[in-house]
N, CA and C atoms as an extended XYZ file, in Angstrom:
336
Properties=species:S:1:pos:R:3:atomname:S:1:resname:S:1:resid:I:1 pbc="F F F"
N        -4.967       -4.959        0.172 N   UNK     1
C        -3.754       -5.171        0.958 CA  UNK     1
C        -3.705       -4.109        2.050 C   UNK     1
N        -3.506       -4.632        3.166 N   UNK     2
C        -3.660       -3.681        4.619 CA  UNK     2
C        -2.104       -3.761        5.579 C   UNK     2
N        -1.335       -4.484        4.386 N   UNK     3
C         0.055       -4.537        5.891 CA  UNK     3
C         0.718       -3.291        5.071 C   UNK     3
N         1.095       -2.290        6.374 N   UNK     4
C         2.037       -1.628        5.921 CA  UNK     4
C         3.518       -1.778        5.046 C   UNK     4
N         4.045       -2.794        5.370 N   UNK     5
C         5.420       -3.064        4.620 CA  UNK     5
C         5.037       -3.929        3.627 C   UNK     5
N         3.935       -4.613        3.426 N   UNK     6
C         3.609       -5.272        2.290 CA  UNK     6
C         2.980       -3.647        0.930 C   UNK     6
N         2.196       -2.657        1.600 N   UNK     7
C         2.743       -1.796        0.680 CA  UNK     7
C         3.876       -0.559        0.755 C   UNK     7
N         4.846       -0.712        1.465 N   UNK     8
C         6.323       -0.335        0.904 CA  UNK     8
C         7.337       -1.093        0.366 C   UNK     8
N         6.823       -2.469        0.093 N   UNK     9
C         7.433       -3.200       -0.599 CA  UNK     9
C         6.984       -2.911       -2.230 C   UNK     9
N         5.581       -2.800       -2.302 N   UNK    10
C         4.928       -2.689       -3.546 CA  UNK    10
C         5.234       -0.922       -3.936 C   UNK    10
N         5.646       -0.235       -3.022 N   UNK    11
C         5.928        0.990       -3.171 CA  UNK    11
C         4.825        1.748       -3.668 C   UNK    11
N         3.619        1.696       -2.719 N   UNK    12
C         2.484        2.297       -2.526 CA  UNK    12
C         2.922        3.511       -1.275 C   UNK    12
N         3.758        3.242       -0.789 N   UNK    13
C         4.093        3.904        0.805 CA  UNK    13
C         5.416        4.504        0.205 C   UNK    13
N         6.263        5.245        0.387 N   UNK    14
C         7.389        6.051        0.076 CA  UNK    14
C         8.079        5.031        1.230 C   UNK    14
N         9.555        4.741        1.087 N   UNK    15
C        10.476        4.473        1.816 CA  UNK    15
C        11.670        5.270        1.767 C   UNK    15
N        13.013        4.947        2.158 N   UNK    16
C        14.111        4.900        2.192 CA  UNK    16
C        15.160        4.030        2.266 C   UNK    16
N        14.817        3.534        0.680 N   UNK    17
C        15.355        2.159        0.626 CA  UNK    17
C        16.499        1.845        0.923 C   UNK    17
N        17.728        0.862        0.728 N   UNK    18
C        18.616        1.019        1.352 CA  UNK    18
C        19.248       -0.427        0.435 C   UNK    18
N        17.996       -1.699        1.022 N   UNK    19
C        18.851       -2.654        0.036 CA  UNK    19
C        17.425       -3.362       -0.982 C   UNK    19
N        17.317       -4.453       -2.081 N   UNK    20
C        16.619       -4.796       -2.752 CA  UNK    20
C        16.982       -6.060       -3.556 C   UNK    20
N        16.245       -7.211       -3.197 N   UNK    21
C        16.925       -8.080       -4.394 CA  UNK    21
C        14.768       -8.888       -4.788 C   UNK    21
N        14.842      -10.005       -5.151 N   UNK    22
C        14.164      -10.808       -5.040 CA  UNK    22
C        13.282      -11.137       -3.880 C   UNK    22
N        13.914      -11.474       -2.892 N   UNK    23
C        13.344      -12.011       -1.651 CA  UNK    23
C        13.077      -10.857       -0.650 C   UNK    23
N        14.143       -9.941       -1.000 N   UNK    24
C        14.405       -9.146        0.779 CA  UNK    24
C        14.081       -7.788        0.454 C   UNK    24
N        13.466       -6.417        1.009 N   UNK    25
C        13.275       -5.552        0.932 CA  UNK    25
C        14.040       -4.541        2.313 C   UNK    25
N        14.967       -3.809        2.399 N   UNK    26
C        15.623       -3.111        3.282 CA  UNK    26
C        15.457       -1.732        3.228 C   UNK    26
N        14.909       -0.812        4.338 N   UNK    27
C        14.836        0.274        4.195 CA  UNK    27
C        14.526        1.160        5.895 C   UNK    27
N        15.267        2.195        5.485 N   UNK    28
C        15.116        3.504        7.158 CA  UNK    28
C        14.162        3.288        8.005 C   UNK    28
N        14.316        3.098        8.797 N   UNK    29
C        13.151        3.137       10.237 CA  UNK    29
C        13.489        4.293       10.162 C   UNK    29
N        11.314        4.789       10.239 N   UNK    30
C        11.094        6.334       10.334 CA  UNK    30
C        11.432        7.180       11.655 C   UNK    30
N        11.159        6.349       12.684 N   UNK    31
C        11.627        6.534       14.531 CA  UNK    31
C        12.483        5.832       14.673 C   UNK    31
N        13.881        5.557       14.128 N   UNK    32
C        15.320        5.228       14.747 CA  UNK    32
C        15.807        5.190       16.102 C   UNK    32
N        16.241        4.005       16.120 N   UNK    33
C        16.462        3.558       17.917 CA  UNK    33
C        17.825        3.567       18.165 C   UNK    33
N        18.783        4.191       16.935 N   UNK    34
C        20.197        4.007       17.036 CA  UNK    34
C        20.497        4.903       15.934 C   UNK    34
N        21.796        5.402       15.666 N   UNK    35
C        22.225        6.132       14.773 CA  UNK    35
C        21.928        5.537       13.104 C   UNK    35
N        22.270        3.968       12.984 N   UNK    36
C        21.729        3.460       11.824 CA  UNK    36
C        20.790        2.342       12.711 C   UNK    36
N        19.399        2.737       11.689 N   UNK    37
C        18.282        1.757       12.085 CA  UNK    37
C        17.829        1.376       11.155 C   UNK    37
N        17.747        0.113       10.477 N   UNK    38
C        17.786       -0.436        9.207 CA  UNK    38
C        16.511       -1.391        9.368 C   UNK    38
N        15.322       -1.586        8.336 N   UNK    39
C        14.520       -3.141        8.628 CA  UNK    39
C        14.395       -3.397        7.084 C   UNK    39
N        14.436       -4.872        7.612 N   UNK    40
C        14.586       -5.676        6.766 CA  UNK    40
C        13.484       -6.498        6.729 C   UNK    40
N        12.444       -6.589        5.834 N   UNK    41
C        11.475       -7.481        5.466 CA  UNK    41
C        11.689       -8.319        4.072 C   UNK    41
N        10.889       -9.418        4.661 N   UNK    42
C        10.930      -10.611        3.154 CA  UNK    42
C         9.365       -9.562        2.609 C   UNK    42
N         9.832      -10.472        1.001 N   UNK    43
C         8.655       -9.597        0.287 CA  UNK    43
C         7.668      -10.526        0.237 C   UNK    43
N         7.707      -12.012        1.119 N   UNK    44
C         6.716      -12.419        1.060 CA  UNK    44
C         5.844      -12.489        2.324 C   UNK    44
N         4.673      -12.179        2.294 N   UNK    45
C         3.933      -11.783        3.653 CA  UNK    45
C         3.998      -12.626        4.584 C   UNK    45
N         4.754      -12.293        5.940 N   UNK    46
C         4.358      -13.716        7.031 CA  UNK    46
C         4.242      -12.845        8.161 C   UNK    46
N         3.355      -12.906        9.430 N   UNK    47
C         2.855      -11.982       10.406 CA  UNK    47
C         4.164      -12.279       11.121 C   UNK    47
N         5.019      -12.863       11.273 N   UNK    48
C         5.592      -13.183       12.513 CA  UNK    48
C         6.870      -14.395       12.621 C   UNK    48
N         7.564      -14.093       13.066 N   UNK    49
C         8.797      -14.973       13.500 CA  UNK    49
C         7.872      -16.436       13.587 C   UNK    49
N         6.521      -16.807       14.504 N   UNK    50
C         5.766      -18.092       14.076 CA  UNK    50
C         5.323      -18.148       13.087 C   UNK    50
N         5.647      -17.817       12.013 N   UNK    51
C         4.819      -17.758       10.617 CA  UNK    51
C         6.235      -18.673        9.478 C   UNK    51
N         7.297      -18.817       10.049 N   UNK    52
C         8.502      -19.249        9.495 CA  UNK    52
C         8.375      -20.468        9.077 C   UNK    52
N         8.435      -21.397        8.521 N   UNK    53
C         8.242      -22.507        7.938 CA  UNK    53
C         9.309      -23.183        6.913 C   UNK    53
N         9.268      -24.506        6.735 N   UNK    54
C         9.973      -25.115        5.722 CA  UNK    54
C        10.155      -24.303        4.848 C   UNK    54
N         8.469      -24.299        3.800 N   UNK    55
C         8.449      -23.699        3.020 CA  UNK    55
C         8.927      -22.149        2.581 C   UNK    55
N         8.925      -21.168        3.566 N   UNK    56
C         9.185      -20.083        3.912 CA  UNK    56
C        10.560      -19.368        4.001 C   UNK    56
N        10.959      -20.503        4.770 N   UNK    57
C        12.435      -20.157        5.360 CA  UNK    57
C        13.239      -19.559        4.356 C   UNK    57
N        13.247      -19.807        3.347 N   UNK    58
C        14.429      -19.155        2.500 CA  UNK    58
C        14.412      -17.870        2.233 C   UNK    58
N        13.319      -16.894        2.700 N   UNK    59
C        13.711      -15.510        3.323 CA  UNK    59
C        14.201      -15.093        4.139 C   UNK    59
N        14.140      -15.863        5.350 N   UNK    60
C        15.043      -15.223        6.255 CA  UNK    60
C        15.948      -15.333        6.049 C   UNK    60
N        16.106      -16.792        5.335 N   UNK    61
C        18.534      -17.015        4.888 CA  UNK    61
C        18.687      -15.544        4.108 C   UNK    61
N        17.426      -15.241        2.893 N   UNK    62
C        18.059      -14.161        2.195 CA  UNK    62
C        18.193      -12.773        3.075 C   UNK    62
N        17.260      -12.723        4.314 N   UNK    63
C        17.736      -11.461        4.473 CA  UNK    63
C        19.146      -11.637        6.150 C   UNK    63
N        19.527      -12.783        6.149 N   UNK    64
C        20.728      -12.990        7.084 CA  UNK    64
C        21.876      -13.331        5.743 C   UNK    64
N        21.354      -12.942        4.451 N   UNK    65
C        22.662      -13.320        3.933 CA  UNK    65
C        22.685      -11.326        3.545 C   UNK    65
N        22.052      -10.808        3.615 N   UNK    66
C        21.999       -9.276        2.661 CA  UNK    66
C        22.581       -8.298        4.165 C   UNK    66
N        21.997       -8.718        5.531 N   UNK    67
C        22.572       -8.056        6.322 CA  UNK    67
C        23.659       -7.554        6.284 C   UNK    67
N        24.779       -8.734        6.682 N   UNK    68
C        25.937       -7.982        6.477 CA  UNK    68
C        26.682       -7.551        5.062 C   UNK    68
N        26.020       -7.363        4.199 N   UNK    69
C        26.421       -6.344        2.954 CA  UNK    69
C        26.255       -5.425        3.490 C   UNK    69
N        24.979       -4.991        3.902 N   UNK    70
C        24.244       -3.513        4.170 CA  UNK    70
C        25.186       -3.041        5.628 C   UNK    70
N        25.304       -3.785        6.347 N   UNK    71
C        25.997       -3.536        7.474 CA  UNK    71
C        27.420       -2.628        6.989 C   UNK    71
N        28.098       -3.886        6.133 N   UNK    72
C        29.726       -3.651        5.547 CA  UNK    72
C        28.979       -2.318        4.721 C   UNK    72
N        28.009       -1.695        3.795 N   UNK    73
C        27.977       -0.742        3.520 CA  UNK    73
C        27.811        0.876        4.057 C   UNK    73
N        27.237        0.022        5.312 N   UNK    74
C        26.736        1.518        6.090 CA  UNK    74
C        28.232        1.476        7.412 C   UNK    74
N        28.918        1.007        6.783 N   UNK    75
C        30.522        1.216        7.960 CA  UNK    75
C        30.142        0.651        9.421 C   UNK    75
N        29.837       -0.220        9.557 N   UNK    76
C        29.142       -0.864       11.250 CA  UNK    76
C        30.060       -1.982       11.375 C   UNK    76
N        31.752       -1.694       10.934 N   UNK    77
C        32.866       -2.569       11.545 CA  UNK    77
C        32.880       -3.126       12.866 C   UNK    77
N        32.546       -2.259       13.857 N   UNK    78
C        32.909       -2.229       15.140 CA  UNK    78
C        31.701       -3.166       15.636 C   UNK    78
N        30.468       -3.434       14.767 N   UNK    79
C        29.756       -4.404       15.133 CA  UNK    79
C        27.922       -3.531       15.160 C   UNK    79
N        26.995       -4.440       15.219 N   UNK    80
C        25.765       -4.018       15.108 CA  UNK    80
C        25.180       -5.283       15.852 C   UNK    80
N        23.533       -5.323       16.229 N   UNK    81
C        22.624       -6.045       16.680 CA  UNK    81
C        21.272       -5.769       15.815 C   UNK    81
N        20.823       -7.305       15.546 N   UNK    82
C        19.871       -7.388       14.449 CA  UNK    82
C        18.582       -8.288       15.632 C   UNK    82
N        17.473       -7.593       15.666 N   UNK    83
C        15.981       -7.867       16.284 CA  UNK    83
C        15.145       -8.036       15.846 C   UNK    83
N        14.355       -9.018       16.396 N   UNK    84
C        12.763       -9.496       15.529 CA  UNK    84
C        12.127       -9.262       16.884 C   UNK    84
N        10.873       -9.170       16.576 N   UNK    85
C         9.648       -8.604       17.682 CA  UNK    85
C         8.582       -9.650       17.370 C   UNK    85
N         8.073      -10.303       18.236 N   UNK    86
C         7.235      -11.270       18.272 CA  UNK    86
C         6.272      -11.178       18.659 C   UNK    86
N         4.606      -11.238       18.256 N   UNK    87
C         3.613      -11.338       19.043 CA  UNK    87
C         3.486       -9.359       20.107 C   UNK    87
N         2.561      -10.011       20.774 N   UNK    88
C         1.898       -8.480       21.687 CA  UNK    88
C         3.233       -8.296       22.900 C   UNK    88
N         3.198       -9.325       23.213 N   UNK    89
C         4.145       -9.143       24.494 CA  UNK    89
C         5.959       -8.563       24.130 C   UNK    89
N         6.022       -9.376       22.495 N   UNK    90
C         7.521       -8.725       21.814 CA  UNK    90
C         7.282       -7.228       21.286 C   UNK    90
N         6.160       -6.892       21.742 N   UNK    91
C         5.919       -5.438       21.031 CA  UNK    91
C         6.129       -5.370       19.548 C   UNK    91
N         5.675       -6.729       18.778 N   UNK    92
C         5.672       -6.476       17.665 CA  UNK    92
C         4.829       -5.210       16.937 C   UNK    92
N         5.386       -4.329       16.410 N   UNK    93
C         4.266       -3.131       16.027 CA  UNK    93
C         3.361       -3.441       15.035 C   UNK    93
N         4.135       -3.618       13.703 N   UNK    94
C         3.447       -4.247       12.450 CA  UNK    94
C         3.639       -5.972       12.063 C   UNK    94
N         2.775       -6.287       12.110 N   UNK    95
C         1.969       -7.739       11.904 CA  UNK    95
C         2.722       -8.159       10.564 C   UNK    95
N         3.693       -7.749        9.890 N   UNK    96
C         5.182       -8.237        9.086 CA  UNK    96
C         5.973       -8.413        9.459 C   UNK    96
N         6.434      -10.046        9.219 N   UNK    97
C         8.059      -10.064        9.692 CA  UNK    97
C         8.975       -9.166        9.331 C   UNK    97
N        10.004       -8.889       10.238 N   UNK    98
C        11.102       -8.075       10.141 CA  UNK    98
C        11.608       -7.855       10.992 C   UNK    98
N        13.191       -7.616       10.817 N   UNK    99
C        14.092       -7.676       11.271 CA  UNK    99
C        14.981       -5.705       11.193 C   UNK    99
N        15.583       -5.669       12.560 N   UNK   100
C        15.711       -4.416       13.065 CA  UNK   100
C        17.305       -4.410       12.791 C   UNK   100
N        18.280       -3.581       11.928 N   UNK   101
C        19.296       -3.483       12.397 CA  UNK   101
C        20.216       -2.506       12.679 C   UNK   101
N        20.453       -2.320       13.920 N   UNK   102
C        20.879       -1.373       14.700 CA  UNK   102
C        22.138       -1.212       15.031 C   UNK   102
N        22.619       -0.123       14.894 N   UNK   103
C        24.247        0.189       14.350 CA  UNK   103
C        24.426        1.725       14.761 C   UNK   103
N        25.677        1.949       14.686 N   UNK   104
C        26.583        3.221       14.702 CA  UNK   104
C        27.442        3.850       15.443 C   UNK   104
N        26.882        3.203       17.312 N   UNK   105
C        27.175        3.523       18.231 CA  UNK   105
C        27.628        2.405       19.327 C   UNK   105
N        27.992        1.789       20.311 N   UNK   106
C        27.627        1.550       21.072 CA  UNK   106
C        26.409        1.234       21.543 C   UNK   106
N        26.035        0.205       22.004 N   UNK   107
C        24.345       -0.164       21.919 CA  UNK   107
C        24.521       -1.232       23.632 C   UNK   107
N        23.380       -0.564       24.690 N   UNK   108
C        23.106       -1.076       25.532 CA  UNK   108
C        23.452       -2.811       25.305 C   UNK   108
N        23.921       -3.345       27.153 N   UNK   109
C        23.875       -4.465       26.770 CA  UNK   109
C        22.453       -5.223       27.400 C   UNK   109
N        21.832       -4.769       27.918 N   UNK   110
C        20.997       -4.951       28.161 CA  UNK   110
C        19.151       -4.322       27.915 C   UNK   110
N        18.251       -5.191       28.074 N   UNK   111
C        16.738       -4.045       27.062 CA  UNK   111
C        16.283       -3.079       28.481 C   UNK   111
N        16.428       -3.395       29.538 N   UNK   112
C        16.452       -2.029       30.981 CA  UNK   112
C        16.565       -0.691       30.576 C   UNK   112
């Protein structure tokens, strides 16, 4: 196994976990782009937002249903923005789906 979040899911890699059920694995972005920077990966391996499928899909519901727990837990009333990175050109870094969620402050409205 060579994807990074496939081993911090298996907890070969140290994290900072945050949330955990079945499907969804949540934990600290090590370089934070906001005061709370949260990602959220399914624990089942898919490279990419095109990797989503029939079959598949019911990770992403689980981790758009765990968001806003983690959100309502980490106090992000005033609101947050949740990102997926696609492919070379989305600057996807790691070749695992996941989802970015970014909170605490005020957050640009624009990526400029």
């Amino acid at each position: 196994m060579s994807c990074l979040f496939c081993k911090i899911i298996a907890g070969e890699i140290p994290s900072k976990k945050v949330y955990e059920d079945e499907y969804v694995y949540a934990f600290y972005d090590i370089a934070p782009m906001a005061p709370v920077h949260v990602l959220f990966v399914p624990k089942q391996h898919m490279d990419s937002a095109d990797a989503v499928s029939a079959e598949n899909s019911l990770y992403v519901a689980k981790i758009f249903e765990a968001i806003p727990k983690v959100a309502a837990e980490l106090e992000l009333a005033n609101g947050y923005r949740v990102i997926t990175n696609c492919g070379e050109d989305g600057c996807q870094s790691v070749k695992h789906l996941h989802f970015h969620l970014l909170g605490g402050k005020k957050l640009p409205e624009t990526l400029a």
